[in-house]
C-alpha positions in Angstrom: 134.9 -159.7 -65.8 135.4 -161.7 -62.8 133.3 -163.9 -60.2 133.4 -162.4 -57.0 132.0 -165.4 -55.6 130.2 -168.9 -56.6 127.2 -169.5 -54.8 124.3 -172.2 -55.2 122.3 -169.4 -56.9 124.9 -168.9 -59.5 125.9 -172.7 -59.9 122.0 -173.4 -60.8 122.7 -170.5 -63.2 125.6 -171.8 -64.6 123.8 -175.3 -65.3 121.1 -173.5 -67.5 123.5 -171.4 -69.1 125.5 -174.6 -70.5 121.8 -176.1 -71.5 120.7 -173.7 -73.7 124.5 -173.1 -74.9 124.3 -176.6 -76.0 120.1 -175.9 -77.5 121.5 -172.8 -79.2 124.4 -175.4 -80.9 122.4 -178.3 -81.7 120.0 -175.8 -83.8 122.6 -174.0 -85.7 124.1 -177.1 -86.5 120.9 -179.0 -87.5 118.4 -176.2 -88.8 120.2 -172.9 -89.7 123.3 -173.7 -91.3 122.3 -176.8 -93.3 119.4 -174.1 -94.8 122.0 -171.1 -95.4 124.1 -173.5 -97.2 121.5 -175.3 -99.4 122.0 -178.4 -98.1 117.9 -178.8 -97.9 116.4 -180.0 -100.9 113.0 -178.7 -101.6 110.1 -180.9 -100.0 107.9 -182.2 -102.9 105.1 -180.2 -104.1 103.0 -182.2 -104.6 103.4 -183.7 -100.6 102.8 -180.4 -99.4 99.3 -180.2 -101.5 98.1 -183.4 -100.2 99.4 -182.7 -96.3 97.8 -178.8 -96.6 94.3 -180.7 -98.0 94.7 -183.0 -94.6 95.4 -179.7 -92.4 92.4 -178.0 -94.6 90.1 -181.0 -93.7 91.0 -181.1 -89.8 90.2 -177.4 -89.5 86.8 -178.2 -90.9 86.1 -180.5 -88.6 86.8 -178.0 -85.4 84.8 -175.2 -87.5 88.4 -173.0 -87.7 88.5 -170.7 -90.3 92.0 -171.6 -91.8 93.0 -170.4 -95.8 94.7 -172.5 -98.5 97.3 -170.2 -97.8 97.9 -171.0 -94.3 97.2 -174.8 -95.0 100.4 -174.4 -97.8 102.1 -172.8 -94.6 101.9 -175.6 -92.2 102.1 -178.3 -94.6 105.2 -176.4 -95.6 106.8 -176.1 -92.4 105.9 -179.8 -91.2 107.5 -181.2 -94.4 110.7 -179.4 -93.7 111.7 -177.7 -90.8 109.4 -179.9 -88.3 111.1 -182.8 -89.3 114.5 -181.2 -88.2 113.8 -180.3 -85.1 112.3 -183.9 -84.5 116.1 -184.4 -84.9 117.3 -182.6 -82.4 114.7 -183.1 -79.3 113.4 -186.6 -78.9 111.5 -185.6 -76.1 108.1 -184.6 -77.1 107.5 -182.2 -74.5 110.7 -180.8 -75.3 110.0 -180.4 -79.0 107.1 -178.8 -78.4 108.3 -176.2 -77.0 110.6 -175.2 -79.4 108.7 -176.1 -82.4 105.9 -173.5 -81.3 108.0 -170.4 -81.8 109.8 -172.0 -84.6 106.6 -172.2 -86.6 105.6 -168.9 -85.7 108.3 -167.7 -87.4 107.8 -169.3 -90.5 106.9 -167.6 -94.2 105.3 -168.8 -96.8 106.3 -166.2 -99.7 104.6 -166.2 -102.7 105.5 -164.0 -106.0 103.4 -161.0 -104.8 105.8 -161.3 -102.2 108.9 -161.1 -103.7 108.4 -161.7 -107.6 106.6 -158.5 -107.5 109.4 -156.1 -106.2 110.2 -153.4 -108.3 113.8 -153.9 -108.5 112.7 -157.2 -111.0 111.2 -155.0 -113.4 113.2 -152.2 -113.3 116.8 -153.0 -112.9 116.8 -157.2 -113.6 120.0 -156.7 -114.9 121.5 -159.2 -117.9 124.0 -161.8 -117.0 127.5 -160.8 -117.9 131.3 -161.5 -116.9 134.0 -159.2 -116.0 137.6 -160.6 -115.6 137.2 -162.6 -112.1 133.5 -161.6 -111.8 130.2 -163.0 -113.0 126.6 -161.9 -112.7 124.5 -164.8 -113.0 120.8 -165.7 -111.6 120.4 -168.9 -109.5 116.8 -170.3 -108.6 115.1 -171.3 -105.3 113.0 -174.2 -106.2 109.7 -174.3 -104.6 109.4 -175.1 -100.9 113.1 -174.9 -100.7 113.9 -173.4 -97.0 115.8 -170.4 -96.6 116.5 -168.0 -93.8 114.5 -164.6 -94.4 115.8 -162.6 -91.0 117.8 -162.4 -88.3 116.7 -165.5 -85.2 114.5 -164.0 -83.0 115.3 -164.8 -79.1 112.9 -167.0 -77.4 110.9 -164.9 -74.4 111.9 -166.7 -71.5 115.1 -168.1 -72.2 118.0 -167.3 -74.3 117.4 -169.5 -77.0 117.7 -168.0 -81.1 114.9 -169.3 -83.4 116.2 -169.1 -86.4 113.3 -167.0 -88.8 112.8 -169.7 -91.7 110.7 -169.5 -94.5 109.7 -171.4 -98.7 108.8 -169.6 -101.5 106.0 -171.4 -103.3 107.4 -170.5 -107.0 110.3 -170.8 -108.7 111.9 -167.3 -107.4 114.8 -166.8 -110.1 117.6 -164.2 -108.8 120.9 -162.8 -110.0 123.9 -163.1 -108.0 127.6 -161.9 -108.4 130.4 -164.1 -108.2 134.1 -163.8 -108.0 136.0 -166.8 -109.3 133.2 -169.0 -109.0 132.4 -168.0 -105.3 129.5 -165.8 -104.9 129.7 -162.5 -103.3 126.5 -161.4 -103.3 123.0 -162.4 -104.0 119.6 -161.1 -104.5 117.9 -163.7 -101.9 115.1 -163.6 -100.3 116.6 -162.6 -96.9 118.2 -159.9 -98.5 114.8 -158.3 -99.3 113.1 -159.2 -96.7 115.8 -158.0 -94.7 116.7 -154.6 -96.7 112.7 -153.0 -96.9 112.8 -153.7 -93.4 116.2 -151.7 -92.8 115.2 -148.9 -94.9 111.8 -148.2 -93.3 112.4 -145.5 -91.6 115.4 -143.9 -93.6 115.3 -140.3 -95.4 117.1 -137.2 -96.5 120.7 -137.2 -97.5 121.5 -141.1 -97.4 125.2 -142.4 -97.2 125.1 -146.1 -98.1 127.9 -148.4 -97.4 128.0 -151.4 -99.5 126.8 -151.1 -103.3 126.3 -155.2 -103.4 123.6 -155.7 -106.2 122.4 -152.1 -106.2 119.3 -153.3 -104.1 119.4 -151.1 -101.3 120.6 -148.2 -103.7 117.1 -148.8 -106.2 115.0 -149.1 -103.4 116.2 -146.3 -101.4 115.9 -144.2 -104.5 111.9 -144.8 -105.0 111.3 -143.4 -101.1 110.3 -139.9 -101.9 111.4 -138.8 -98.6 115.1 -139.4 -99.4 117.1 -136.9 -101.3 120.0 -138.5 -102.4 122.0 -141.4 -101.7 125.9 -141.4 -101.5 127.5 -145.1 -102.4 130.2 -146.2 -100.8 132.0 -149.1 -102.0 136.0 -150.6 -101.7 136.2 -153.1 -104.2 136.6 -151.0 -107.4 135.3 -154.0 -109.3 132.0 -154.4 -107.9 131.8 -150.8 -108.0 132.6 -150.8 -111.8 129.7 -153.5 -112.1 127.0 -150.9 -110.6 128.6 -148.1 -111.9 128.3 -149.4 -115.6 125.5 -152.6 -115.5 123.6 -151.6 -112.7 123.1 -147.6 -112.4 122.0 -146.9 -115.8 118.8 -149.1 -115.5 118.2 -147.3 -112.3 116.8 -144.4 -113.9 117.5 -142.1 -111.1 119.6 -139.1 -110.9 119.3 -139.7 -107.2 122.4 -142.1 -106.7 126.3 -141.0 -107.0 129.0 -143.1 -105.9 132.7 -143.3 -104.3 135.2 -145.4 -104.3 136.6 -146.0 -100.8 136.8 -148.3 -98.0 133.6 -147.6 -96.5 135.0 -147.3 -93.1 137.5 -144.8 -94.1 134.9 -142.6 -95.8 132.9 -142.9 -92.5 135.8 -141.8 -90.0 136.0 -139.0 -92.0 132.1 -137.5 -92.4 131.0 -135.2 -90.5 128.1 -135.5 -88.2 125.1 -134.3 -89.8 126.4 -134.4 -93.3 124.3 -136.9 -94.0 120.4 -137.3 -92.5 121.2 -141.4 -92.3 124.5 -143.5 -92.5 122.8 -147.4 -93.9 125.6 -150.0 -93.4 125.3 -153.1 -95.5 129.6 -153.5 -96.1 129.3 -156.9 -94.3 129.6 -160.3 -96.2 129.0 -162.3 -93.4 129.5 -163.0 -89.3 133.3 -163.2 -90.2 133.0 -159.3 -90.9 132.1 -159.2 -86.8 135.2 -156.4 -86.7 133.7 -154.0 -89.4 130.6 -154.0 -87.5 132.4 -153.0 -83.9 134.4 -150.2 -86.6 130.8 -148.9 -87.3 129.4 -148.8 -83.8 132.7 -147.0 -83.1 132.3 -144.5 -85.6 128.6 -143.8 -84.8 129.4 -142.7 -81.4 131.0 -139.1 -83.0 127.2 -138.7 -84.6 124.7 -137.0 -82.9 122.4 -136.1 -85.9 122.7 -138.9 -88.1 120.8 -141.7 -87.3 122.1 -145.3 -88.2 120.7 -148.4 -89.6 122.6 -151.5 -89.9 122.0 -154.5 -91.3 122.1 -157.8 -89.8 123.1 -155.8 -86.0 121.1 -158.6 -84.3 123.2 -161.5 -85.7 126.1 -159.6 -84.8 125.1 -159.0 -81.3 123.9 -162.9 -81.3 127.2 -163.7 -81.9 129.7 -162.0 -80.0 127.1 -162.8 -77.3 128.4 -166.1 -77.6 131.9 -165.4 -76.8 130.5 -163.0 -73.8 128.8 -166.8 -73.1 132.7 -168.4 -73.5 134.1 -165.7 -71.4 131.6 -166.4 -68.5 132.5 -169.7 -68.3 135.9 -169.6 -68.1 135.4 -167.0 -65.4 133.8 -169.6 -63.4 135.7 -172.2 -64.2 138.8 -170.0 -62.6 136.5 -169.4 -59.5 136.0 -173.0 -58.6 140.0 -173.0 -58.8 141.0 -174.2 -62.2 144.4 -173.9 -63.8 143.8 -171.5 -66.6 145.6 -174.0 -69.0 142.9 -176.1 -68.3 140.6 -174.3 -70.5 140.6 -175.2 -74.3 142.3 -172.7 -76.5 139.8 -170.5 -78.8 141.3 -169.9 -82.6 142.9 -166.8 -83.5 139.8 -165.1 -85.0 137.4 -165.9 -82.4 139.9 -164.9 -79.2 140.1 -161.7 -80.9 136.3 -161.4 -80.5 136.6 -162.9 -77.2 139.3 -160.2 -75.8 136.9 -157.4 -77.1 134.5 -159.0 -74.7 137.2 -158.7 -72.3 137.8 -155.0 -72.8 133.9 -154.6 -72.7 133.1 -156.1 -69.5 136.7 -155.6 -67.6 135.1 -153.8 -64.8 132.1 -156.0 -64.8 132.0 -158.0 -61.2 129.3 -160.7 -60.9 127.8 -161.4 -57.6 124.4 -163.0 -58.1 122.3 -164.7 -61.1 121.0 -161.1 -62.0 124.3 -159.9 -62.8 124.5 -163.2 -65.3 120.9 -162.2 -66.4 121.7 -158.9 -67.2 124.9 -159.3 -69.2 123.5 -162.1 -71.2 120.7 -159.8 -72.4 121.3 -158.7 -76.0 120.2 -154.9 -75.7 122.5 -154.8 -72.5 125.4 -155.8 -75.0 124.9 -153.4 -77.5 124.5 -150.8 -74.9 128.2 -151.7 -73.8 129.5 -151.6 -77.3 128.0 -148.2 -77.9 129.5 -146.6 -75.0 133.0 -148.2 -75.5 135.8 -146.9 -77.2 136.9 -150.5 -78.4 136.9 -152.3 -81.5 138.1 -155.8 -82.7 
């Protein structure tokens, strides 16, 4: 992409672009990744009864009909995550405004939320270890804070709210590990964020990713889904759901393959199977698998997609469509290209995909900068390229 030329217009736009670039950091930093990690110790109980019976009383003073329920909720979300973003914007104007959509976000999940899935009763499978590989359970305390979803963007500006919620029970889970570091795990994002995936997926399923066997067990109870092909690489966690996992399933719904799922995909046929599920990502670092997928559901006309965590994905290369922007400014006002910092290897891989996805893009106004910063105009460019990272 290039700059044809900078204007006031696209100066002011600039500005605002490096203001919510720093927002979007300072939120990450302070709120999301601190929770993803674990680094947040659970608020005490017992504080959150006493601040809910203080929200309870204040609701019947303005005759508002508010539950104990939603009392636990905001008591829960201003013993934790308010407190955070106090952190961040010492301006209380300013912390208003992003506390509002960061508390609409929030979840209070109790065990008829997440206890009570079928997968607990059903599969729950014992602890065991294989070689390099474990399958243990680990425990969310109560009011810990986790992420349940992908951010959601902000209306009016491009700011990610990270989608945070507490689970008012101890919710016990079993995760894998492989020499100590875990590989996968049955947390509440990744039920939250699997029903919603699987929604609206049916027939003859090809599932990418075997994980826990969450997505496989939960498929298989859908009676509009035939059958469900999965794919998985590693030929150890494949031996782990093949032999601890499947036979508590009891479905004759589910077979499996060994392969690298992308391999298997390249070579299906379109309309071999109803609907292609990809869950074969660890984490953001796995950005390149998920451009191999988009690639590979371009051949399909009559299979119809679902992949998990797309948003994120999208969320982040955005921000090296973000990097890119700027240094294609920064050139326009006349700077020596080795002026601008170095990116590490990784991320200027992602960054020159940007480049081949917006080489003929030429910006001549704010709209221009508008549009390419909007996330659905991003994955329309990635579904009509032939690039991958």
């Amino acid at each position: 992409m290039k700059i044809q030329k900078i204007t006031e217009d696209i100066k002011r736009k600039f500005v605002e672009l490096d203001f919510y670039a720093n927002v979007n950091s300072a939120i990450e930093t302070e709120i999301t990744y601190p929770i993803e990690t674990n680094f947040i110790y659970p608020t005490d109980p017992e504080q959150i009864k006493e601040t809910a019976e203080q929200v309870l009383e204040e609701a019947r003073k303005k005759n508002a009909d508010l539950t104990q329920k939603d009392a636990m909720r905001t008591a829960s979300f201003a013993g934790g995550v308010a407190g955070m973003c106090a952190k961040i914007f010492e301006n209380d104007s300013t912390l208003s405004e992003y506390l509002a959509p960061l508390e609409a976000e929030f979840r209070l999940f109790g065990e008829s939320d997440l206890g009570m899935d079928p997968y607990f009763s059903a599969v729950n499978p014992p602890g065991f270890t294989k070689g390099a590989y474990t399958l243990s359970y680990e425990t969310f305390h109560p009011y810990q804070l986790a992420v349940y979803d992908e951010s959601a963007v902000m209306k009016n500006r491009p700011v990610n709210i990270p989608r945070i919620c507490a689970v008012d029970y101890a919710y016990t889970y079993p995760i894998i590990s492989k020499n100590d570091k875990v590989i996968c795990a049955l947390t509440p994002n990744v039920l939250f964020v699997g029903q919603k995936l699987i929604k609206d997926v049916s027939g003859d399923v090809l599932l990418l990713g075997s994980e826990l066997g969450y997505l496989a067990y939960s498929l298989s109870l859908k009676d509009n889904v035939k059958s469900i092909t999965v794919v998985e690489g590693d030929k150890n966690i494949l031996s782990i759901f093949e032999e601890k996992l499947l036979p508590l399933m009891g479905t004759e719904k589910i077979k499996t393959a060994e392969c690298n799922p992308i391999e298997f995909l390249s070579k299906t046929k379109d309309g071999e199977f109803d609907c292609v599920v990809a869950s074969c990502f660890m984490s953001l670092a796995e950005t390149n698998i998920y451009t191999r997928v988009k690639k590979e559901e371009q051949r399909f006309k009559n299979t119809k997609f679902f992949i998990r965590d797309e948003t994120a994905f999208l969320m982040h290369l955005m921000s090296f469509t973000i990097r890119r922007l700027e240094e294609a400014y920064y050139l326009a006002l006349g700077y020596d290209p080795s002026q601008i910092p170095l990116l590490a290897e990784d991320d200027e891989k992602k960054a020159k995909y940007i480049d081949k996805l917006t080489k003929n893009i030429v910006i001549t106004s704010s709209e221009d900068i508008d549009n390419l910063t909007k996330l659905e105009n991003l994955k329309k460019l990635i579904e009509s390229s032939p690039y991958k990272i």
